[in-house]
Structures are given as structure tokens and as C-alpha cells.
C-alpha positions in Angstrom: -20.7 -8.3 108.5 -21.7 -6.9 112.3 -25.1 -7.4 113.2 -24.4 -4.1 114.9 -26.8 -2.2 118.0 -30.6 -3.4 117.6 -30.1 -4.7 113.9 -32.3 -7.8 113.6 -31.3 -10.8 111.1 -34.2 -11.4 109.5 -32.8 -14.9 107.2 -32.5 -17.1 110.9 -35.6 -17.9 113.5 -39.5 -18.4 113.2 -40.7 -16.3 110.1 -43.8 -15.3 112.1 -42.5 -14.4 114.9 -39.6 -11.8 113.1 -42.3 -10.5 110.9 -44.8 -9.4 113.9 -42.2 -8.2 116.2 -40.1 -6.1 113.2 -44.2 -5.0 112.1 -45.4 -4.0 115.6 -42.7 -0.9 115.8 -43.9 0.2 112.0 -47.3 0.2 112.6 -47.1 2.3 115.8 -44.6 4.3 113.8 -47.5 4.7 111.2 -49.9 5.4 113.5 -48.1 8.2 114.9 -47.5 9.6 111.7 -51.0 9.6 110.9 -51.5 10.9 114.5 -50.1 14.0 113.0 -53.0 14.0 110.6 -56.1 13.3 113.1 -54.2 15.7 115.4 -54.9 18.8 113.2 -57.8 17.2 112.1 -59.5 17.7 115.3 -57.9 20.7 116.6 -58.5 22.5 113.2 -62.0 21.4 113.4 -62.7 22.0 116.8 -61.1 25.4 117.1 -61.3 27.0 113.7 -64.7 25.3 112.5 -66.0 23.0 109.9 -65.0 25.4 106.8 -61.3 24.9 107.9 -61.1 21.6 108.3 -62.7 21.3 104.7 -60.1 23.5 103.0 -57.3 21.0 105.2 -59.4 17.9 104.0 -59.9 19.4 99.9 -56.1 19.5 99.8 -55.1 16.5 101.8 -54.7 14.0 99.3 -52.3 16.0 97.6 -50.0 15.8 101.1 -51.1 12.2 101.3 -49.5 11.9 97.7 -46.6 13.5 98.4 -45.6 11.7 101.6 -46.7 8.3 100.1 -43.9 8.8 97.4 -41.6 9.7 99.4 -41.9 7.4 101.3 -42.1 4.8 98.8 -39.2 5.8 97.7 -37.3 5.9 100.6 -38.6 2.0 101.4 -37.5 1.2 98.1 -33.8 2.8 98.4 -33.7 1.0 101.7 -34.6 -2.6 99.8 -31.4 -2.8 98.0 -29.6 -1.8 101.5 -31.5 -5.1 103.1 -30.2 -7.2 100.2 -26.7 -5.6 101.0 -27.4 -6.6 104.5 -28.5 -9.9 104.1 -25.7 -11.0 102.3 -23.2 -9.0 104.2 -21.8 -7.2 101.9 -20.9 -4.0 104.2 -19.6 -1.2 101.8 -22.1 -1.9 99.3 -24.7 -1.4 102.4 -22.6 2.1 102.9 -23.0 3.2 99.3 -26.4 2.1 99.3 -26.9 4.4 101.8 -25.3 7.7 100.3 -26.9 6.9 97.4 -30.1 6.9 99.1 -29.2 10.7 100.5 -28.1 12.0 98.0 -31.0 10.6 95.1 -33.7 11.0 97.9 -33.1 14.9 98.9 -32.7 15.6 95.0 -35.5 14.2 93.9 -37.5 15.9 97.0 -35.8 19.4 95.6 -37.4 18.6 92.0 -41.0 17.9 93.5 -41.1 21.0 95.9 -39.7 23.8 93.4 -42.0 22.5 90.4 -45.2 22.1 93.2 -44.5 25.4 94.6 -44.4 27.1 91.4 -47.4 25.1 90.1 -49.7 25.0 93.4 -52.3 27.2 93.0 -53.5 25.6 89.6 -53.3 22.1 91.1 -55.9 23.0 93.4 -58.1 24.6 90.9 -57.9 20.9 89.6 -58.7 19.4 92.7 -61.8 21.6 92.3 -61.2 22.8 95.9 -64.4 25.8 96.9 -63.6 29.2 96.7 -64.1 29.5 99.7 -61.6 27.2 101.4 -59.0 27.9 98.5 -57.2 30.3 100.4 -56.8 28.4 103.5 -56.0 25.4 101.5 -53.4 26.9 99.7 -51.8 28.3 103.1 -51.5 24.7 104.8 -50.4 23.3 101.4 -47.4 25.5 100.8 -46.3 25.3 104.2 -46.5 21.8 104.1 -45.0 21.5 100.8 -41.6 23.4 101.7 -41.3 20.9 105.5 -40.9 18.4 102.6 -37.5 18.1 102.8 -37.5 17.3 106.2 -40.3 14.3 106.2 -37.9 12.7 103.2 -35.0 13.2 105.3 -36.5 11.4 108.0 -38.1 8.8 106.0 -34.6 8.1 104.5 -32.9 7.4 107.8 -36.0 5.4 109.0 -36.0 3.1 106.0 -32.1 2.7 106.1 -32.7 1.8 109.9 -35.7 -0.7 109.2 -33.4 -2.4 106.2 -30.5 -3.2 108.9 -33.7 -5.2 110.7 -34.4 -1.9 113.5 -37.7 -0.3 113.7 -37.9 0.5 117.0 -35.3 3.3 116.5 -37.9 5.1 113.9 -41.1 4.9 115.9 -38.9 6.0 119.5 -38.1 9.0 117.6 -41.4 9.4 115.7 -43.0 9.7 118.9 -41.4 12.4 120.9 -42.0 14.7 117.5 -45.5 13.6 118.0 -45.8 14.6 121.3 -44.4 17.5 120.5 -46.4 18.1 117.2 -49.5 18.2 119.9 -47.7 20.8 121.9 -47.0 22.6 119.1 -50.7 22.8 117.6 -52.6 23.9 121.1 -49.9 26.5 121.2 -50.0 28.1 117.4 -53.4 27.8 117.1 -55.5 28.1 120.2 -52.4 30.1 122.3 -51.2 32.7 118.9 -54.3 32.2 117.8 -53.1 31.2 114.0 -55.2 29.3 111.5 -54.5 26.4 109.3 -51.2 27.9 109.3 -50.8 27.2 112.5 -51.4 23.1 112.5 -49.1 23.2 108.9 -45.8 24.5 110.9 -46.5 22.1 113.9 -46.7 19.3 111.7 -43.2 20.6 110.3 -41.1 21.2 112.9 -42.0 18.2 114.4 -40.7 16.2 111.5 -37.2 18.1 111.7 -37.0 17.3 115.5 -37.5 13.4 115.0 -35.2 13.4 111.3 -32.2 15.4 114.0 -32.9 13.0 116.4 -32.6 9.8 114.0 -29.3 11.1 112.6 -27.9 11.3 115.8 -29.1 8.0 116.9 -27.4 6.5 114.0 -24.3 8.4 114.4 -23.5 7.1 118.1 -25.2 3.7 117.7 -24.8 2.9 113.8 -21.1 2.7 112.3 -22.4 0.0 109.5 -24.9 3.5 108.3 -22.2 5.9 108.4 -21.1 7.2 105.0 -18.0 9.1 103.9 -17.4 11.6 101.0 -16.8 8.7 98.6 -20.0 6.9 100.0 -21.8 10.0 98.9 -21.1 9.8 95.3 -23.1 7.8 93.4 -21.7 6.2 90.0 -24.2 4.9 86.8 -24.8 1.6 88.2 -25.9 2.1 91.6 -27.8 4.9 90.5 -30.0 3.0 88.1 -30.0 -0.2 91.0 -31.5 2.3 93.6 -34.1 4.2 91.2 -35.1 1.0 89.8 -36.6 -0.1 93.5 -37.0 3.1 95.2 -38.9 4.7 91.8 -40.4 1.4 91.3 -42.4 1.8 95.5 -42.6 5.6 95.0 -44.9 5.4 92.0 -46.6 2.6 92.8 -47.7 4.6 96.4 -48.2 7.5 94.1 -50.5 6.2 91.8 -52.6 5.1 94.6 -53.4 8.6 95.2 -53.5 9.8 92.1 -56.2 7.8 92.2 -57.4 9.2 95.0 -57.2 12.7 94.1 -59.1 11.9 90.9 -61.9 11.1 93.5 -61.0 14.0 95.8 -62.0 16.3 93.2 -65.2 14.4 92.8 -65.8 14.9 96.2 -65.0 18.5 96.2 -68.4 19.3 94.4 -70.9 17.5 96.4 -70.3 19.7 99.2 -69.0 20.6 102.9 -70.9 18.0 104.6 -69.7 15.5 102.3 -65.8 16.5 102.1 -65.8 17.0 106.1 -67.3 13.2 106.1 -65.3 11.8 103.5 -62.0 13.6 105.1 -62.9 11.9 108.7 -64.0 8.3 107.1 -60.6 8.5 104.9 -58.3 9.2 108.6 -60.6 6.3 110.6 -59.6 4.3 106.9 -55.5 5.2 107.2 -55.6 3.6 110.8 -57.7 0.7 109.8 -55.3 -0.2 106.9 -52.1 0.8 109.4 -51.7 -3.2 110.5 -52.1 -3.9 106.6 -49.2 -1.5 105.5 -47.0 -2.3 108.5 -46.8 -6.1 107.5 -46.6 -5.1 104.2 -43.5 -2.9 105.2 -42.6 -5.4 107.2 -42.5 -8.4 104.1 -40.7 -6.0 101.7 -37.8 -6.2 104.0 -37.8 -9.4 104.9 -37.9 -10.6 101.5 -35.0 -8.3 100.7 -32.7 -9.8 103.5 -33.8 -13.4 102.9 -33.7 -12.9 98.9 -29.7 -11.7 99.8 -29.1 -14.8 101.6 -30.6 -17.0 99.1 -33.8 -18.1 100.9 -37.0 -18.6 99.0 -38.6 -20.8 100.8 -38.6 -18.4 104.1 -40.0 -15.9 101.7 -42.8 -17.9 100.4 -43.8 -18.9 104.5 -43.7 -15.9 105.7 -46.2 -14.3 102.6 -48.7 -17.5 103.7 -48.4 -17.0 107.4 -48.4 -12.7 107.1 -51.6 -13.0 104.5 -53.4 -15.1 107.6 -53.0 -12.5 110.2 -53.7 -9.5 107.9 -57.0 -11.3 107.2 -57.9 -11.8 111.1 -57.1 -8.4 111.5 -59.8 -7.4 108.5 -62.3 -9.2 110.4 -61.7 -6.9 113.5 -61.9 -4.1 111.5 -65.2 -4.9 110.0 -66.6 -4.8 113.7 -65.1 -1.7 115.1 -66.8 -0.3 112.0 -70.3 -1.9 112.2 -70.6 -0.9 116.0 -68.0 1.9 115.9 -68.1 4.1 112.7 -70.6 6.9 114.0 -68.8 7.7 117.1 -65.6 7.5 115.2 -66.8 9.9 112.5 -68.4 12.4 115.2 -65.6 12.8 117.2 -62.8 13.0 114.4 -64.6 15.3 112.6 -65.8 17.4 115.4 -69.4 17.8 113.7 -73.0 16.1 114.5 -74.4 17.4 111.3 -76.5 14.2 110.4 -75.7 14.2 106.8 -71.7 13.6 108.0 -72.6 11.2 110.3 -74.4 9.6 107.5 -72.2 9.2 105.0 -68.9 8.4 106.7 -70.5 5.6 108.5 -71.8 4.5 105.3 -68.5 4.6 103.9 -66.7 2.6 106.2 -69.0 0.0 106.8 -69.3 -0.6 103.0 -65.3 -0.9 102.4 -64.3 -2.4 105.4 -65.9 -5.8 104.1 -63.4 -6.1 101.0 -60.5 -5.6 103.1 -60.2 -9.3 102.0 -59.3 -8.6 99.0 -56.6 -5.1 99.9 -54.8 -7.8 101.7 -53.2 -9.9 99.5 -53.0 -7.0 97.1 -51.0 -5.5 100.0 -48.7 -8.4 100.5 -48.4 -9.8 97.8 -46.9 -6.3 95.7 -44.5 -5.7 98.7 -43.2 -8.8 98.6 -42.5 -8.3 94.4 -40.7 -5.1 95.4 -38.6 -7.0 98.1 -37.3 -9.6 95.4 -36.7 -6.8 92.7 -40.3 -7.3 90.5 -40.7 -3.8 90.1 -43.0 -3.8 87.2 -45.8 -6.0 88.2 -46.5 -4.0 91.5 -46.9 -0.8 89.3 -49.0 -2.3 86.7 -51.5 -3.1 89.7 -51.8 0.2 90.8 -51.7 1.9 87.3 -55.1 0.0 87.5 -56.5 1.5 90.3 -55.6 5.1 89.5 -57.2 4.6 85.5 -59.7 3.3 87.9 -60.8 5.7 90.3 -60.4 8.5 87.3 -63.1 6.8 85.8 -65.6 6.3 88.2 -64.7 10.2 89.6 -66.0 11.7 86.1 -68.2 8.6 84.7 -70.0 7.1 88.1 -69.6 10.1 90.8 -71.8 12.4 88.3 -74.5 9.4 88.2 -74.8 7.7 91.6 -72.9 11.1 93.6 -71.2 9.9 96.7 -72.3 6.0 96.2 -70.0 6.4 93.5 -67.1 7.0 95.6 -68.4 4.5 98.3 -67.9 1.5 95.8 -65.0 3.2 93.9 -62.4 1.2 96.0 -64.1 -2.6 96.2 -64.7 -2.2 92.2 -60.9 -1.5 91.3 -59.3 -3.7 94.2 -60.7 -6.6 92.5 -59.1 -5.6 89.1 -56.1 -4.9 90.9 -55.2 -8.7 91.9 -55.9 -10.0 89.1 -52.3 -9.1 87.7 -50.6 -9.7 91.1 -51.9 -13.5 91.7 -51.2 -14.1 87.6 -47.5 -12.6 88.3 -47.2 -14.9 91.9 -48.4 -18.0 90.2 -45.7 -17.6 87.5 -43.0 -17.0 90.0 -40.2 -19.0 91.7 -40.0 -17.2 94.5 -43.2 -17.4 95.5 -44.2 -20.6 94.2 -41.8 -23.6 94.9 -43.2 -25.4 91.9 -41.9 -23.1 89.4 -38.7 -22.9 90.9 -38.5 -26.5 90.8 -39.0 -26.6 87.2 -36.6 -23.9 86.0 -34.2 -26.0 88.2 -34.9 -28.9 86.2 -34.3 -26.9 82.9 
């Protein structure tokens, strides 16, 4: 098959070297996308005040939730298309593609009619304050309707990333971001909206950069481009592409389940501690950002490589991607013990000392088991690139049972300690499962391939 426009190979050259250069345009692409977040983040809380930003930070890991599983799901539709493309199988790749289109925007459909129907009772569970409830449910049902437009997007961007582009995504990512900046200053300071305001930014910029990926594919792609008959999507491939993409979506989802069990902890100790926890948690998705873009970056490589029958570039490049995530952990434990105050001041607008406080204290306790989110991170994304889809859920199934636990056992006890140490405590249960599951694999370990070889 074509290697066609900027499509990287991913099963010939230095394993390193592919990994960091296909990684670098998925972590900017991630940063922008959380750029998005800090964006209304700061404007909402330097404009409209701290009560606003609470009611956008109360209901924020229900967003988080949502675009995690999309675009888990997406990631994992676009797996079996790097398989398809590593072994050059080019109508497979196509129908791959429709049936990631057609699964992903009807799934989407499902999640946004129930969650509009059902909104206002979630955030009663998310035990978001009267008083913010009505600006939270403003920015949430917004948000919850531009849906269709982040999974459209995500969809194309995965498909893109499993044909080895992601510089496509992030060039495209970041004139909607530009314009999602625009677009805030001028709904909220110039009309003078509220947390409506930053909500419809945030959405139209995500239809301008999903547009502008489709027609970047259109002129560029031709191995992307599906017909009618691409579009229709028969038993098998249907249960092939929910397998993976269902497999990354609810393993991304039960991350924050998890971490809206702990959001409604948080919701009762007060402002001061939902506007620190909602600034430490941003500073947190940018820390983790290099983590999740190798991670990203392994899935597909492991897909490709696993369609061209290479384990032992799969097994190099999880030892050589682990090593850099873990210098990068040490960096981030700096910029935190020197940095977290400043950080937390300025994203959170606020010099409330009890902020200040807390969300430093949160980020320097965390940031020193990043060791341990690391090979948790690697190691699950590689599973999902070989077709393991159980063992990666079963991992985070732990750390949503628990952060539910410690939200209504520990948080009553030890308050906002509690959710400090909530993380560190179920990261270390988390690997346990993963490292059992590598050890007893042959794609990741040589030796048991060997021996089934022998059998």
C-alpha cells in the first residue's frame, strides 16, 4: 500500500527516534486542547470571579469524562486502522475508517440525548453548590450538545495519527485554539456573556478544526477516503472496532469516574478548595501531557509493528519510551517544588492563601509518584495496541473502585489530605495487574514468546 502525504511507517528506522518525533505533534496537540481548558479557566476567573470559575471547575470532570471517552474511543477505532496499515491491507484501512464514522457519531448521539435528558440530576450527584448549579448547568449543556463536533474531530485525528501523521491534527488544533481565545475575550468581556460565553467558544472552535481536518484529508488523503459501501459496517467489523475502541473508551472513562467520585468529595469542603483543586488538576493535565502523548504515541506504534509482525520493535520501544517518560517525571517534580504557587495563583486568578495552600500541596505531593503513572501509562497503551483489551480495563476498574472509596470512606476523615493521597494509593494497586499481564506476555517479553514457540 501508498505510504501516502505525511504518513509515517512506523515498522522501519530507530524506535526512539519514530516514537519522539510521531509524540512531539500529540503532545502539543494535547496541550492545545487543554489550552482550551486553562483558557476559560482564567478568563472565567478573571472576568466573572471566583464563584464562576467554581461552578466551571464543580462540573469539569464530567466534560473531562466525556472527552476522555471519546476520545478513547476514537484512539481505539484508529488502532485496528494502524494494524490495517501496517500490514497494507488498503480497503480494510478504508472500512476501518467508515466504520469508525459511523460507530463513533452514533455512539456520541446515545451519550448526548441520555446526558441532556439526565443533566440536572447528575450534578445534584456531583454535589455541585446551589449556588454555582445554575451556572454549571449552563456551561455543561452547552458543552454537552458541541459534543458531536469534538468526536468528529477526534475521529479524523485518530484516523490521521494511525496512517503515522500527527502533525496534520495539532496544525489544525491550533488555529481553533487561536481562535477559541478570540472567541472568549469577545463573548464574554466584549457581549458581556457568562459561562455561556467561554462554553460556545470552546465549541465552535472544535467545528472549525474537525472542517478543517476533513478537508485536509480530502485533498491530501485518498488511502482515508470512504465511499457508500465503506460506510456500512457488517457484524464482524463492528465487533473488531468496539472491541478496541470500547476497550480505550472505558478504560479513559473509568479514570474519571474515579475522578468524579472525588469531585463530589471536593464539592463539600468548599470554594476555596474546589477553585484550588480545579487549578492544581489543569497544572496536573499539562504535567501528565508528555506521559499521554508517548502513551498515544506507543498505542500506535504497537498497532503498525504488531501488523507487520514485529515484537521485538514493540518490546524496544516500551523499554526506551518508559526511560524518557521517567526523566520527564523528574522535571516535573521540580517545576512543582519551585513552581506550584505561582502556577496555582496565576491559573486560578485568586491569592486567597487557603488556594494557594492547598494546590501547591497537591502538586508537590503527586508529582513524586509520577514514577509509578508511568509505566501504568505505557504499559496499558501498549496492551491496547496489540489487542489486550481486558487487562488495561481491569487496571482502571481499580482506580475508579478506588477513588470511590477513599471519596466517601477517607475524604470525610482526613478532608482534602484525603484526596491529596487518593491518586499515589490507587496507582500502586493499579500496576500490579499490568506488570503480572506484561510478564505473562509474548509480546512484551521475548522469553515467553520463545517458549510458546517451542511448544
Amino acid at each position: 500500500m501508498e505510504k501516502q502525504g505525511k504518513a509515517r511507517d512506523l515498522t522501519a528506522g530507530n524506535p526512539a527516534k519514530l516514537i519522539i518525533v510521531f509524540a512531539v505533534p500529540i503532545f502539543l496537540c494535547s496541550a492545545l486542547q487543554l489550552l482550551y481548558g486553562l483558557i476559560d479557566t482564567k478568563i472565567v476567573g478573571s472576568t466573572l470571579g471566583e464563584q464562576a470559575l467554581a461552578a466551571v471547575g464543580s462540573a469539569s470532570p464530567l466534560q473531562s469524562l466525556l472527552i476522555g471517552f471519546l476520545t478513547g474511543l476514537s484512539t481505539g477505532f484508529a488502532i485496528v486502522a494502524a494494524r490495517n496499515f501496517g500490514s497494507g491491507d488498503e480497503k480494510e484501512l478504508k472500512r476501518s475508517v467508515g466504520a469508525s464514522i459511523v460507530l463513533g457519531l452514533s455512539i456520541t448521539a446515545v451519550i448526548v440525548i441520555v446526558l441532556a435528558v439526565i443533566l440536572k440530576p447528575v450534578l445534584h450527584m456531583l454535589n455541585v453548590p446551589k449556588a454555582e448549579f445554575s451556572q454549571a448547568y449552563l456551561y455543561m449543556i452547552i458543552v454537552l450538545w458541541g459534543m458531536f463536533a469534538t468526536a468528529f474531530y477526534n475521529i479524523l485525528a485518530a484516523n490521521l495519527r494511525a496512517i503515522g501523521d500527527s502533525l496534520t491534527p495539532l496544525i489544525y488544533l491550533l488555529v481553533a485554539t487561536v481562535l477559541n481565545i478570540v472567541l472568549d475575550f469577545w463573548f464574554i468581556v466584549g457581549f458581556h456573556m457568562d459561562v455561556d460565553g467561554a462554553a460556545y467558544a470552546t465549541v465552535l472552535s472544535q467545528v472549525i478544526s474537525a472542517i478543517l481536518c476533513l478537508i485536509h484529508i480530502k485533498i491530501k488523503y485518498p488511502v482515508l477516503h470512504v465511499k457508500k459501501e465503506h460506510l456500512f459496517v457488517n457484524r464482524r467489523k463492528a465487533k473488531q472496532m468496539l472491541q478496541s475502541g470500547l476497550s480505550m473508551g472505558i478504560m479513559m472513562s473509568l479514570v474519571w469516574f474515579g475522578t468524579i467520585a472525588l469531585q463530589s468529595a471536593i464539592n463539600t469542603l468548599g470554594t476555596s478548595i474546589i477553585v484550588a483543586h480545579t487549578a492544581a488538576r489543569k497544572i496536573t493535565e499539562i504535567l501528565f501531557l508528555p506521559l499521554t502523548a508517548l502513551g498515544s504515541a506507543i498505542a500506535t506504534f504497537t498497532g503498525q509493528n504488531l501488523g507487520a509482525g514485529k515484537l521485538d520493535r514493540i518490546r524496544k520501544s516500551v523499554k526506551t519510551t518508559m526511560m524518557i517518560c521517567w526523566i520527564w517525571d523528574i522535571c516535573a517534580i521540580l517545576i512543582c517544588l519551585f513552581g506550584a504557587g505561582m502556577m496555582i495563583q496565576f491559573i486560578a486568578s485568586s491569592t486567597d492563601s487557603q488556594v494557594l495552600l492547598w494546590g501547591s500541596t497537591y502538586l508537590r505531593v503527586d508529582t513524586v509518584f509520577y514514577f509509578i503513572a508511568t509505566p501504568i501509562t505505557i504499559i496499558r497503551n501498549s496492551m491496547q495496541g496489540y489487542g489486550d483489551h481486558v487487562t488495561p480495563i481491569l487496571s482502571s476498574a481499580i482506580e475508579m473502585a478506588g477513588k470511590m472509596v477513599i471519596a466517601f470512606l477517607l475524604v470525610p476523615v482526613l478532608q482534602y489530605w484525603g484526596i491529596i493521597w487518593a491518586e499515589p494509593i490507587v496507582w500502586f494497586f493499579m500496576l500490579i495487574p499490568l506488570l503480572i499481564k506484561a510478564y505473562k506476555s509474548p509480546v512484551l517479553n521475548a522469553k515467553r514468546e520463545a517458549a510458546l514457540r517451542q511448544q
